[in-house]
ZAMARGU-4260 file (C-alpha; in steps of 0.2 Angstrom, whole numbers, plus 5000, padded with zeros to 4 digits):
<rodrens>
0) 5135/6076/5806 | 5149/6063/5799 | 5139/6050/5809 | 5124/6055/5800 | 5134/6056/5782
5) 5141/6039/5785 | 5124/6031/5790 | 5118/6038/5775 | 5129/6030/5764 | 5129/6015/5769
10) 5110/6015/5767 | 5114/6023/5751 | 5124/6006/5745 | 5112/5995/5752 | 5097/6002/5742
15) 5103/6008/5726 | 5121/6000/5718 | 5126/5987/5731 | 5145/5992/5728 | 5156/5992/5745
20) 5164/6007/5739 | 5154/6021/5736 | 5159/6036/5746 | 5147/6049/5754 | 5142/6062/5747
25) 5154/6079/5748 | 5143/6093/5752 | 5150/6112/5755 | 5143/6129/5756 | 5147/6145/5749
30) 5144/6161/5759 | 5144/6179/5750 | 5143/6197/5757 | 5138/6210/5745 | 5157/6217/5738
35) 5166/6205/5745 | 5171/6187/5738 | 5164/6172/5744 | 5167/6162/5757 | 5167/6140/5753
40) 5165/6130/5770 | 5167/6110/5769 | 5153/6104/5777 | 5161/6088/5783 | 5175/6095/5792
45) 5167/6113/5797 | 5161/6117/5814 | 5144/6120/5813 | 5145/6137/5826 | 5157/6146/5811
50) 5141/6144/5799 | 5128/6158/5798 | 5117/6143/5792 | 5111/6130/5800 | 5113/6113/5785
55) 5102/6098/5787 | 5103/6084/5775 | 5094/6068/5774 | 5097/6053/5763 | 5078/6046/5761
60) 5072/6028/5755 | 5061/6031/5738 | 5044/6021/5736 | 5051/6008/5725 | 5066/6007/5734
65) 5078/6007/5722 | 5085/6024/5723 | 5087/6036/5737 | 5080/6055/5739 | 5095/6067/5744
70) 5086/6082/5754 | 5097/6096/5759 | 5088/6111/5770 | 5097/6125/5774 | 5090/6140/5786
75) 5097/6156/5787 | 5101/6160/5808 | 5102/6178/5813 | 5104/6188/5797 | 5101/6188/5779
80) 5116/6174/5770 | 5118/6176/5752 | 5123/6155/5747 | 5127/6143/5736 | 5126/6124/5742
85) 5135/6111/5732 | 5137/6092/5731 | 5148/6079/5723 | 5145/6060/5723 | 5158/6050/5720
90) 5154/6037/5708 | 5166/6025/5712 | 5170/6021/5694 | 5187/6026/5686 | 5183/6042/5675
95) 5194/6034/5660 | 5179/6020/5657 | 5165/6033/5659 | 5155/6041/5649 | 5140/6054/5653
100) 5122/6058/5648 | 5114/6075/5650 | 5098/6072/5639 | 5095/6085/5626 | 5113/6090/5630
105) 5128/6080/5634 | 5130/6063/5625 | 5147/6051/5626 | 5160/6065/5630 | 5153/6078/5619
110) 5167/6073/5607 | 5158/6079/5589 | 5156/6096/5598 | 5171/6110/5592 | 5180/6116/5608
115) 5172/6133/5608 | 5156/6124/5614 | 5155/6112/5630 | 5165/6097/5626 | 5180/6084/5633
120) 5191/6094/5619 | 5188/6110/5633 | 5188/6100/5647 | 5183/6084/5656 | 5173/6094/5671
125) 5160/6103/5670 | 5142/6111/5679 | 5128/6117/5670 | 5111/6128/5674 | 5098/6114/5672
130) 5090/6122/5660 | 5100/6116/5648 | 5092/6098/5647 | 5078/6093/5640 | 5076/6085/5659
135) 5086/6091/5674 | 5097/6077/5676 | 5116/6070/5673 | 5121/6053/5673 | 5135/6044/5671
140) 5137/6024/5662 | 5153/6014/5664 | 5156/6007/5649 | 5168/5991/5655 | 5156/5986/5670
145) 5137/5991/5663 | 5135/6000/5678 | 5126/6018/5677 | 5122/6032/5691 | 5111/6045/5690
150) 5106/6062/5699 | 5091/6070/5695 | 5081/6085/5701 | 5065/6086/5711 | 5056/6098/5704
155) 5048/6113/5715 | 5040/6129/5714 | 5046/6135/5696 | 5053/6152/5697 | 5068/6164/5690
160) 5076/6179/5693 | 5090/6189/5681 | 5108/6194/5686 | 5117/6210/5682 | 5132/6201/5676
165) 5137/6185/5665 | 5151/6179/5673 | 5158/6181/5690 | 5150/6179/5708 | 5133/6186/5707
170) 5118/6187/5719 | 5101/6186/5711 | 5088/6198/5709 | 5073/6187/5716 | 5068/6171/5720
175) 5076/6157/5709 | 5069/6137/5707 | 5084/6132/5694 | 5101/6123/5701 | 5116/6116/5693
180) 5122/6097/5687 | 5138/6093/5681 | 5153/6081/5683 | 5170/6080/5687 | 5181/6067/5676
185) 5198/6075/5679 | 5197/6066/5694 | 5205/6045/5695 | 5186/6043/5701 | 5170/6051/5692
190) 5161/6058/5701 | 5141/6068/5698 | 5140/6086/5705 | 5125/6094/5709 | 5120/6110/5719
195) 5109/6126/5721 | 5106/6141/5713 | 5115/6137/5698 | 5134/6139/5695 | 5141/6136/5678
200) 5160/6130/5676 | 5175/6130/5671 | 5168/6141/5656 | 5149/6150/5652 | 5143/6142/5636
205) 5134/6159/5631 | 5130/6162/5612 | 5136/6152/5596 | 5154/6145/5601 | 5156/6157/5614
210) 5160/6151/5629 | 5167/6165/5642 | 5172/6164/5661 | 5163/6155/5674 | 5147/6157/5685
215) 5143/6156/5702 | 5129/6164/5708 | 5119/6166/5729 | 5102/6165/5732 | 5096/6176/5747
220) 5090/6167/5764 | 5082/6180/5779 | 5086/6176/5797 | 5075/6162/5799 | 5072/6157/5783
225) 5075/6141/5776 | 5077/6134/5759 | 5075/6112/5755 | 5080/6104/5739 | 5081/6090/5737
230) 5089/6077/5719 | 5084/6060/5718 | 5099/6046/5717 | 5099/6031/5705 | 5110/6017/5699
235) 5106/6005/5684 | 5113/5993/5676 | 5113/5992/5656 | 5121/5981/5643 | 5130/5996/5634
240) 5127/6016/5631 | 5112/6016/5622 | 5102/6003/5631 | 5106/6018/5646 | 5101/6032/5640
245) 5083/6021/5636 | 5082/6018/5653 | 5085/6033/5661 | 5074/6043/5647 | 5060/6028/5655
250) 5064/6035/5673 | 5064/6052/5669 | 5048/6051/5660 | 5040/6041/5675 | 5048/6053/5687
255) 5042/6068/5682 | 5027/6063/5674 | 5024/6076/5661 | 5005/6078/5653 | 4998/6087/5639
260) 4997/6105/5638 | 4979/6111/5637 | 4982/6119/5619 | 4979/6137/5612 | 4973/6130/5595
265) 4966/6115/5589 | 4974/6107/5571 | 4963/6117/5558 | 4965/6133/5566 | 4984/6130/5567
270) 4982/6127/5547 | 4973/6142/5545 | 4984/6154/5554 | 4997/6147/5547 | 4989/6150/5527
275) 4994/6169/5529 | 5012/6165/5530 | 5009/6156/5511 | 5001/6169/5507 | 5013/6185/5512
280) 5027/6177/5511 | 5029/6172/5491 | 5039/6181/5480 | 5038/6181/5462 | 5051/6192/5452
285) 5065/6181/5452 | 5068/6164/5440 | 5065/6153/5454 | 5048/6158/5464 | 5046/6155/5482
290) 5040/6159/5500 | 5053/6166/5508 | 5057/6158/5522 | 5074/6161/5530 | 5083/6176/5534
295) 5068/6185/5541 | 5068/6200/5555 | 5056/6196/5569 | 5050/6213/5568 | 5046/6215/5551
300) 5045/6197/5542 | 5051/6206/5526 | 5053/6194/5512 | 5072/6191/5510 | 5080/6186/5492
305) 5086/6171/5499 | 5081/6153/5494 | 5082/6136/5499 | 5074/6118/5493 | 5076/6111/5510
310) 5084/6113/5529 | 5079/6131/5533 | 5069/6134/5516 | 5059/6118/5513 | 5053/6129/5499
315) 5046/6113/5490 | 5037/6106/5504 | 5029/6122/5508 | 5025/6126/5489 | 5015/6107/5492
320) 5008/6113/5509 | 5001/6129/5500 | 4992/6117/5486 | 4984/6105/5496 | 4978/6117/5508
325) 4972/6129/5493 | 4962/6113/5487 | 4954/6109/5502 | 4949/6126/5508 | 4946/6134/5492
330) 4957/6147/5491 | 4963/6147/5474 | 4979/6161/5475 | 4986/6147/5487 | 4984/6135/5474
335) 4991/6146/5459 | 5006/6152/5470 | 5010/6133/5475 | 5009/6128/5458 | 5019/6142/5452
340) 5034/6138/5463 | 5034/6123/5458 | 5033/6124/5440 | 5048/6138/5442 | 5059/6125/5451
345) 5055/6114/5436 | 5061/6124/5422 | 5075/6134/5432 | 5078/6125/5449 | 5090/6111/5441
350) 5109/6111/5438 | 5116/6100/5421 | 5119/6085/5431 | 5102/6086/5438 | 5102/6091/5455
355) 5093/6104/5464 | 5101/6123/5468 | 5102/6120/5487 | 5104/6140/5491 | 5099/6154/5481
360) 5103/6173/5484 | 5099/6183/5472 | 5109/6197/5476 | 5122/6187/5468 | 5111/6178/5452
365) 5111/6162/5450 | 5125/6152/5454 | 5137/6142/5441 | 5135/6123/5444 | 5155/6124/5446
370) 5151/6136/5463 | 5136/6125/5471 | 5139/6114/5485 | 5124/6101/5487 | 5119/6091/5503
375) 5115/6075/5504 | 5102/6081/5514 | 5092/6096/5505 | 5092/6083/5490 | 5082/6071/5501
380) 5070/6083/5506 | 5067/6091/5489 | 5065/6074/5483 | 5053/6069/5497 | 5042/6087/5494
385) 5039/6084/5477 | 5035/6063/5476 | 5023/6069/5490 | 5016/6082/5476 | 5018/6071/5461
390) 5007/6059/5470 | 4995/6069/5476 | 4993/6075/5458 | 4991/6061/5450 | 4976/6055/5462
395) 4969/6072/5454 | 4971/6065/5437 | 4983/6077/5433 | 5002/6069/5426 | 5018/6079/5426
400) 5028/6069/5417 | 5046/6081/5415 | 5045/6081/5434 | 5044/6062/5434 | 5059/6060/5422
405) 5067/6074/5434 | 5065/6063/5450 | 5071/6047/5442 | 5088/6059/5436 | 5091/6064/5453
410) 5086/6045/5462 | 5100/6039/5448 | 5113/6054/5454 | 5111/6046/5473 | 5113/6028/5468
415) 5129/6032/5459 | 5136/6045/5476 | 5132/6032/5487 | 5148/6023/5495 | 5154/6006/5494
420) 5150/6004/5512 | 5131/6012/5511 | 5134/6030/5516 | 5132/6047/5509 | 5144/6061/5509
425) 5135/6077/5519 | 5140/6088/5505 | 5145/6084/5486 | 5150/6095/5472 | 5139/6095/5456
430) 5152/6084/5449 | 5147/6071/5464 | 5164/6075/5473 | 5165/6075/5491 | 5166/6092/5501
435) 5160/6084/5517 | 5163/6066/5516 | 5156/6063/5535 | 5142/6049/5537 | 5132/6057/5550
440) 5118/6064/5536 | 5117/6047/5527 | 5097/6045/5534 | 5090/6059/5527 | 5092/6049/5509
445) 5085/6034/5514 | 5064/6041/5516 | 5068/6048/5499 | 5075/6031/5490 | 5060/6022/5499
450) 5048/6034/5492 | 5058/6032/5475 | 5053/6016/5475 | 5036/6016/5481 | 5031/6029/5469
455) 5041/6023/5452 | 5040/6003/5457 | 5059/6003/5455 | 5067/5989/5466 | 5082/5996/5464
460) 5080/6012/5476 | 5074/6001/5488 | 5090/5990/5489 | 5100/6007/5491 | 5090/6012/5505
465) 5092/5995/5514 | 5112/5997/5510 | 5111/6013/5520 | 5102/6008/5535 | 5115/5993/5536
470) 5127/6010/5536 | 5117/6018/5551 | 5115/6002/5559 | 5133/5998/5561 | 5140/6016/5564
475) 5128/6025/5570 | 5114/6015/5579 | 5123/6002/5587 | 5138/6015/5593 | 5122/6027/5598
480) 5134/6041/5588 | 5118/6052/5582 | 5127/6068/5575 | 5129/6081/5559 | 5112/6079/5553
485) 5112/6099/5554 | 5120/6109/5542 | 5123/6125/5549 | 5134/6114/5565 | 5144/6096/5565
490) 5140/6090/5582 | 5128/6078/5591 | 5113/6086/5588 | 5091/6081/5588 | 5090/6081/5569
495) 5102/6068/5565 | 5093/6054/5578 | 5077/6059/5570 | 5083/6053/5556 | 5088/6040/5559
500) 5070/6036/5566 | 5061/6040/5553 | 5075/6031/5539 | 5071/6013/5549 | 5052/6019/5550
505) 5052/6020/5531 | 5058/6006/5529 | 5048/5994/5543 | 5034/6003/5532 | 5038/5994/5515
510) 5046/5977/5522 | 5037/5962/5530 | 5041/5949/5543 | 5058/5945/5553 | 5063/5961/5542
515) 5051/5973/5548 | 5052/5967/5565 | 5073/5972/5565 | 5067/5990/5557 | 5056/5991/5571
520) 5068/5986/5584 | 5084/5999/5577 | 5067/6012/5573 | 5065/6011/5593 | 5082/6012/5598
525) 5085/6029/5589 | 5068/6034/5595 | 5073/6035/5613 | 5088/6047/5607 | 5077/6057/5597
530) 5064/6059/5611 | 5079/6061/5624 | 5079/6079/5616 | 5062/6084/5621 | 5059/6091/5636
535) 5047/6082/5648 | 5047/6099/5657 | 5044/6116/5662 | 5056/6128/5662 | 5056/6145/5673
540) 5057/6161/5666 | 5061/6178/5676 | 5047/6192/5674 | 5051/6201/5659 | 5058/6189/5649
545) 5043/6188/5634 | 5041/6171/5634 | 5039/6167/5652 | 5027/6181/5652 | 5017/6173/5638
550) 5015/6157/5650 | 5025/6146/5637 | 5026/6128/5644 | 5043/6118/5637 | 5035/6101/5639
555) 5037/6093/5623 | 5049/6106/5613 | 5065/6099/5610 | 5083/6104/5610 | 5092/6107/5595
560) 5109/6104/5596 | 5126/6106/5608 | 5132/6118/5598 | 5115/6129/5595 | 5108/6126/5616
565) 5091/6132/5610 | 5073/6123/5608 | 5062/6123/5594 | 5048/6115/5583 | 5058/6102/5573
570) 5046/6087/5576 | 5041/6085/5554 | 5035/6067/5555 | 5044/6062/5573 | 5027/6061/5583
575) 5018/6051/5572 | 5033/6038/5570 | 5033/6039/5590 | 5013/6035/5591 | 5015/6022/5580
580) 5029/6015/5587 | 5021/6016/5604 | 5006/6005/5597 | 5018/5993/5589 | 5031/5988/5605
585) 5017/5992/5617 | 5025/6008/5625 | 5013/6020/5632 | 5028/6032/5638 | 5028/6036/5618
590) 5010/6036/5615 | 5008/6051/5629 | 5027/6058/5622 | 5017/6058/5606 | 5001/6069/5614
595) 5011/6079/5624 | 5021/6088/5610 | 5007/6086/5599 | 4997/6098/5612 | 5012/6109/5615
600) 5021/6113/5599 | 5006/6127/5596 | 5007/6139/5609 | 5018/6153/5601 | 5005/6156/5584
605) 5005/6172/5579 | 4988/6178/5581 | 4981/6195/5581 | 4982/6202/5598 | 4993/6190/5605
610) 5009/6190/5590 | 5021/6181/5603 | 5034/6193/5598 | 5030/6192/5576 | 5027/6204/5567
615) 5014/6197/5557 | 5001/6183/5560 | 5005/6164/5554 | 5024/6168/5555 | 5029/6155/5567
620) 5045/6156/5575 | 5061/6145/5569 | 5067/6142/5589 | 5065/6148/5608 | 5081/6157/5619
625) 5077/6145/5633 | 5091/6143/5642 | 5107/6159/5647 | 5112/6156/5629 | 5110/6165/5613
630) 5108/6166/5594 | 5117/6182/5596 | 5104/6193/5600 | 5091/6196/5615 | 5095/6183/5627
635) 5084/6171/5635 | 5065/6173/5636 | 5065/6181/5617 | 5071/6175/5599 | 5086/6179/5589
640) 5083/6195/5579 | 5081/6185/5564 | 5071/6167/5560 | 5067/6156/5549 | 5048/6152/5548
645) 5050/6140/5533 | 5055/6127/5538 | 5044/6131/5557 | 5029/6129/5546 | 5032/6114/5535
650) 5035/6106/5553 | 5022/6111/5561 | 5013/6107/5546 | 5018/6090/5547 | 5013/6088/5565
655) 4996/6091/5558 | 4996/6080/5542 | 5000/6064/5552 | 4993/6052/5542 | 5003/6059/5526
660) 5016/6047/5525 | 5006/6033/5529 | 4998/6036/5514 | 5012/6039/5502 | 5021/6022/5509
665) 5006/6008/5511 | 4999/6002/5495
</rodrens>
């Protein structure tokens, strides 16, 4: 067997990173009897009579022979093993200049993260279920030599079974398909681990900042039986971070190919589901009207007294939705409730120095402008809802001007908060002091000062929003740092590089020449961050959990954060950006990226007799359990017990509108 490994190896160096000194592989098996612990064999140094298994691996030449298949085969002899089989490849880089990429889940060192969720702060080794990622890979980039390495999983028969138990050693209930990646940095070398079923160490990230003790669990093997797996292994060599996380979301994009979901519902039935949620959800007997949209229990969708102009809410934008839509199909309540919203939000949705009221509850009244904390970034989306609706409006021949004078107030109030060197602080006083003076929200303004421009023909909002792409270009772009877009976490999260996407999309939109062409250029770069979220697979669910049950296919859902390890809808203007990037750089991998979620995002509508756990039809559901983490209720395979369809149905509503923007920004 060390003959074999050593053969291996060197084969290994030859075909993929042609270093001299990249070690085997370190392979070892653990063997568990019910009520008693486990037993870990090195398989190097282990005789091969003291196992109850018999452990073949193979290191196998790929097609395009630049990277090496890893098969492991492990058969049960003359009774039934309960194991675990593990791997470590060393990557012969020295862990202090490295730096790793999970995608949809670990990015850097997961420094922006707080230490109750995974993160360097907790510690600098760690293995994960690979459901996790948005692909079931981990990789690792040196940042001193350029040279990356990169483990991902084969993907098999998809399968999932439960476990009794959280934490501990634990044997599963069925047949399981899902393994385990990780890393081990604590080491003078960093090294990739790797392994099936999946283990989870040195802590279980489980719910919101929770993390609790670690995982291990066995699959069961008969006598006789065997089980292969098998990772592919590859090395790659980049010019810096972010040129590698490109290349390997290229590889796993090839590798796994994913294609479009045949789906449920096409665009205008989408839109007409969705109409109920406009129409049940709006709430008149406060000052400020509005669909309720956040703060909802799955199992009732009982309008709450909660409010908000943009994040969760994205009142304004739905208010918009409802109007056009009413138009276009006739239905005139849609129409007069839209209107209605808005024209409350005129008279009473605006503090003395011109911003919007960000959050409402009316079980305490309307806050004093001394009390309310703004965001950089529910400013921008309120600002981008309504130009949307100002223009719209006056295509219809029908002039508001007080919302006009209201909109050049508020584009005024950001050209005064923004910093000397072109970024915004994530959250402001009315006053326009800082609460949350961090950078990492600064794109969300930049659509709504390029819109400013294109609607009032002010030069001026334009040269603000090229100051703060200069900002994202040198501190977030270029250090591929995409993070605190979210509000309700500060970490490295989807939101905050789809941002950033669609800030330099805006602007490539309104600029010509060797200008476009460098909005294009940092537009791309962000984009394969933003897509790295997304998953380009199909995750198992155990039978039981609703969602695996409903036959709910990943592909093309994204991740929403390291601190929230859940998936959801967020996509708003994403895909179309992604299409027409695609067509721009000549990249099909985004034209299908593009297709794939645009077939995918629709599976869970509410419809009657198939409610996909809502209470009531149109009610789509703010974000997916997917992985063995939580919101803090019901667990993987179902949502949390509350949601928030707001904000669900502006996306999606988006994602259906594609050519929206397009005609806002050309003239």
């Amino acid at each position: 067997m060390k003959k074999n490994f050593f053969t291996i190896a060197a084969l290994f160096i030859v075909l993929t990173l042609h270093a001299s000194t990249l070690p085997q592989p370190k392979a070892h098996i653990s063997i568990k009897q019910p009520g008693n612990p486990a037993v870990t064999y090195d398989l190097h140094s282990t005789p091969k009579e003291v196992l109850p298994v018999e452990v073949e691996t193979k290191m196998l030449m790929a097609d395009d022979n630049d990277a090496v298949t890893y098969e492991v085969t492990i058969t049960a002899k003359s009774r039934t093993v309960y194991f675990n089989f593990g791997a470590e490849l060393s990557s012969g880089f020295a862990s202090d200049d490295c730096e790793y990429y999970m995608p949809g889940f670990w990015y850097h060192r997961n420094l922006r993260s707080p230490r109750e969720a995974p993160s360097f702060h907790t510690s600098k080794s760690w293995n994960f279920r690979e459901d996790r990622m948005s692909a079931p890979l981990v990789s690792v980039f040196n940042i001193k030599t350029g040279e990356g390495l990169g483990v991902l999983r084969q993907l098999d028969s998809s399968s999932d079974a439960l476990t009794c138990h959280q934490s501990g050693e634990e044997i599963l209930s069925g047949e399981s398909s899902i393994g385990y990646l990780g890393f081990d940095s604590e080491q003078k070398e960093a090294g990739l681990c790797f392994g099936y079923p999946y283990v989870e160490s040195p802590k279980r990230y489980i719910r919101k900042l929770t993390l609790i003790d670690p995982i291990t669990t066995f699959a069961r093997l008969n006598a006789g039986e065997s089980k292969t797996i098998r990772w592919k292994i590859n090395g790659m060599k980049a010019n810096d971070y972010g040129s590698f996380v490109s290349r390997i979301w290229e590889y796993c994009f090839d590798e796994i190919n994913p294609q479009t979901v045949d789906p449920l519902y096409t665009p205008d039935e989408m839109k007409a589901q969705m109409a109920n949620y406009f129409r049940q959800a709006y709430v008149d007997k406060y000052p400020l009207k509005y669909h309720s949209g956040l703060g909802l229990l799955i199992d009732k969708c009982e309008s709450a007294p909660i409010v908000q102009v943009g994040f969760c809410g994205r009142v304004l934008l739905n208010a918009f939705n409802s109007i056009e839509y009413g138009e276009q199909t006739s239905q005139s309540d849609l129409v007069i409730n839209g209107q209605a919203i808005m024209e409350s939000f005129l008279q009473h949705g605006f503090t003395q120095k011109g911003y919007f009221y960000d959050d409402i509850d009316f079980n305490r009244g309307m806050p004093a402008d001394k009390d309310v904390v703004h965001s950089i970034r529910q400013q921008s989306e309120a600002i981008y809802a309504v130009l949307l609706y100002l223009k719209y409006e006056k295509e219809h021949n029908r002039l508001h001007k007080q919302w006009e004078e209201r909109m050049r107030t508020l584009l005024d109030n950001l050209l005064i908060l923004l910093k000397d060197d072109g970024h915004y602080a994530r959250k402001f006083h009315d006053d326009g002091s800082d609460i949350d003076s961090s950078g990492g929200s600064t794109p969300s303004a930049t659509s709504a000062l390029v819109m400013g421009y294109r609607y009032f023909e002010e030069k001026k909002y334009l040269v603000a929003a090229k100051r703060t792409v200069d900002y994202l270009e040198r501190n977030i772009i270029s250090k591929s740092d995409y993070f605190s877009s979210t509000l309700d976490a500060n970490c490295e999260d989807k939101e905050a590089a789809i941002a950033a996407v669609t800030a330099t999309y805006y602007l490539a939109k309104v600029t010509r020449g060797k200008e476009q062409q460098h909005y294009i250029d940092l537009c791309r770069q962000a984009a394969y961050f933003a897509l790295s979220w997304y998953y380009l697979w199909d995750i198992p669910y155990a039978q039981g959990q609703m969602l695996g049950d409903l036959g709910l296919k990943t592909r093309g859902w994204g991740n929403v954060s390291v601190e929230n390890n859940c998936a959801d809808v967020f996509v708003f203007e994403l895909a179309h950006i992604v299409d027409w990037l695609g067509k721009t750089c000549g990249e099909p991998r985004f034209i299908r990226m593009n297709e794939i979620i645009y077939s995918s995002l629709n599976q869970l509508l509410p419809v009657e007799g198939r409610l996909c756990g809502i209470a009531v039809e149109g009610y789509y559901p703010e974000f997916i359990q997917s992985t063995d983490w939580d919101y803090g209720k019901n667990g993987r395979g179902f949502y949390n017990n509350y949601f928030a369809p707001g904000w669900a149905t502006a996306s999606l509503w988006e994602l259906y509108s594609p050519t929206r923007t397009d005609h806002f920004l050309d003239k």
